[in-house]
C-alpha positions as CSV (number, residue, x, y, z in Angstrom):
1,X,0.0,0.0,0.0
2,X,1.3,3.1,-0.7
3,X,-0.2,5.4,2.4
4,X,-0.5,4.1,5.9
5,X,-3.7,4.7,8.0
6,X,-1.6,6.3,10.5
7,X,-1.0,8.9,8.4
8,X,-1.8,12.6,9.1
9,X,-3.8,15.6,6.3
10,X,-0.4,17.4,6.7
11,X,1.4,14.2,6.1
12,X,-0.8,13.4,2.6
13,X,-0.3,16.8,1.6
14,X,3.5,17.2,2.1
15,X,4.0,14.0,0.1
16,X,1.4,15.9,-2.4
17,X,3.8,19.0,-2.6
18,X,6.4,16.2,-3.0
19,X,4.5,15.2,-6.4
20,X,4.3,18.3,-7.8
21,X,7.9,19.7,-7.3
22,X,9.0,16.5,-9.3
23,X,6.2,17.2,-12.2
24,X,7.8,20.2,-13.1
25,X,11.2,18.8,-13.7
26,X,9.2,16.3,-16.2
27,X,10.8,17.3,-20.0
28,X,9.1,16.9,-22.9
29,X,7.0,13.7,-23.5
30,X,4.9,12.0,-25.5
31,X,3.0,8.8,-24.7
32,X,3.2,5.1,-26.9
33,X,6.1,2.7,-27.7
34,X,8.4,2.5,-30.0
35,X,9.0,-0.4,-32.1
36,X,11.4,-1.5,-34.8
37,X,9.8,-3.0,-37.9
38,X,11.4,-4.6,-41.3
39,X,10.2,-4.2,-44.3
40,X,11.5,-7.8,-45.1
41,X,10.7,-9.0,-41.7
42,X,12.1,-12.8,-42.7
43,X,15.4,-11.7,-44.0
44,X,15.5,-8.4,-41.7
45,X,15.6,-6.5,-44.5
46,X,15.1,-2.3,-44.4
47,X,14.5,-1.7,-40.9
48,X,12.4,1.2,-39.4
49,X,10.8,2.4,-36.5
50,X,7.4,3.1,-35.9
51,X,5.7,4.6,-32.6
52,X,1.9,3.7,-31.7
53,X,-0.1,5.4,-29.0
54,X,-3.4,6.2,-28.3
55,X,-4.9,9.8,-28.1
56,X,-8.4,10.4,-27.4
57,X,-9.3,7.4,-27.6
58,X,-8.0,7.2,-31.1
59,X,-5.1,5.2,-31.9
60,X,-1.9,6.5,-33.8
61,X,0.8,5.6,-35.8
62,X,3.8,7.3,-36.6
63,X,7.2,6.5,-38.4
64,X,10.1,8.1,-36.5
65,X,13.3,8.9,-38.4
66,X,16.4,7.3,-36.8
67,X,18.0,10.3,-36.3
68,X,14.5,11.4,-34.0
69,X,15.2,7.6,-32.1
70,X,16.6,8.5,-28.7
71,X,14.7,12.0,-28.6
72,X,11.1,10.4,-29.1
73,X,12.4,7.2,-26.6
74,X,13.6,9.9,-24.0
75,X,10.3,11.3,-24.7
76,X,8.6,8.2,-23.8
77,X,10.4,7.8,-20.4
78,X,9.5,11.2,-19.4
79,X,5.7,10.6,-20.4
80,X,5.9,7.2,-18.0
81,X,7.5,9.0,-15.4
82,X,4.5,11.9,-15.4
83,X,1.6,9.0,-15.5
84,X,3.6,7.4,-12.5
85,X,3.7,10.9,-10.5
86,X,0.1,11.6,-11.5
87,X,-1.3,8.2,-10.4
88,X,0.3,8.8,-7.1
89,X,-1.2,12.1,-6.5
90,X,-4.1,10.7,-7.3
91,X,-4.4,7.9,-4.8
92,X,-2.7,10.6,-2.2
93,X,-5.3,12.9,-3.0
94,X,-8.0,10.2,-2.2
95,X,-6.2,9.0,0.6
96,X,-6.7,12.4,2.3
97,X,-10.5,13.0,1.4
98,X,-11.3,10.1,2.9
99,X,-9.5,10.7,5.9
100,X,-10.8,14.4,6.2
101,X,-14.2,12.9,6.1
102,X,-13.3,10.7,8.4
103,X,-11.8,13.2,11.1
104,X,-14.9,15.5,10.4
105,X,-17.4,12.5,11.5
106,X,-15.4,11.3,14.4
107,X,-16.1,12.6,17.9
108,X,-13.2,14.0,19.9
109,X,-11.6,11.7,22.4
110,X,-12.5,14.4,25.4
111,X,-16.0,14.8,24.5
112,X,-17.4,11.7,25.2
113,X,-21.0,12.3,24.2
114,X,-21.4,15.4,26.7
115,X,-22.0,18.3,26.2
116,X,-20.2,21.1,28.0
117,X,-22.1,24.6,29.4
């Protein structure tokens, strides 16, 4: 589990700030994989790469250049890097709803039910 129950708001939301110092050191991306294809594929015969990815819903495919190889690949790292970030906030972000909920609904350990003139 990523969280612990015993964890505090401030807690959750420090490890929040945490998550978005590290976004903004995220470079450019771009989402999909890379591949490298043949045009011969049984005799490896003129090789070239091709990147899929989906956008919208709508799936893509693109030929990359091999001069363009390591730039769109670094691309790709730094695109998994800012899902992995994201998805983290994300369950952080619902980790302290439902403890804020939580703290709001729960009485106070001194009040014990009474109620004080």
């Amino acid at each position: 589990m990523i969280y612990m129950k015993s964890q505090t708001i401030a807690a959750l939301d420090q490890q929040i700030e945490q998550i978005k110092l590290e976004l903004q050191k995220v470079g450019p991306m771009r989402p999909g994989s890379l591949s490298k294809q043949y045009r011969l594929p049984q005799q490896q015969v003129g090789p070239f790469y091709q990147l899929s990815y989906t956008h919208q819903m709508k799936g893509h495919t693109r030929y990359v250049r091999p001069q363009f190889v390591s730039e769109v690949r670094q691309q790709i790292e730094e695109y998994k890097k800012f899902k992995k970030l994201t998805s983290r906030w994300v369950t952080l972000a619902i980790a302290r709803s439902q403890l804020a909920m939580k703290l709001a609904v729960e009485p106070s350990p001194n009040s014990k039910g009474l109620l004080t003139p």
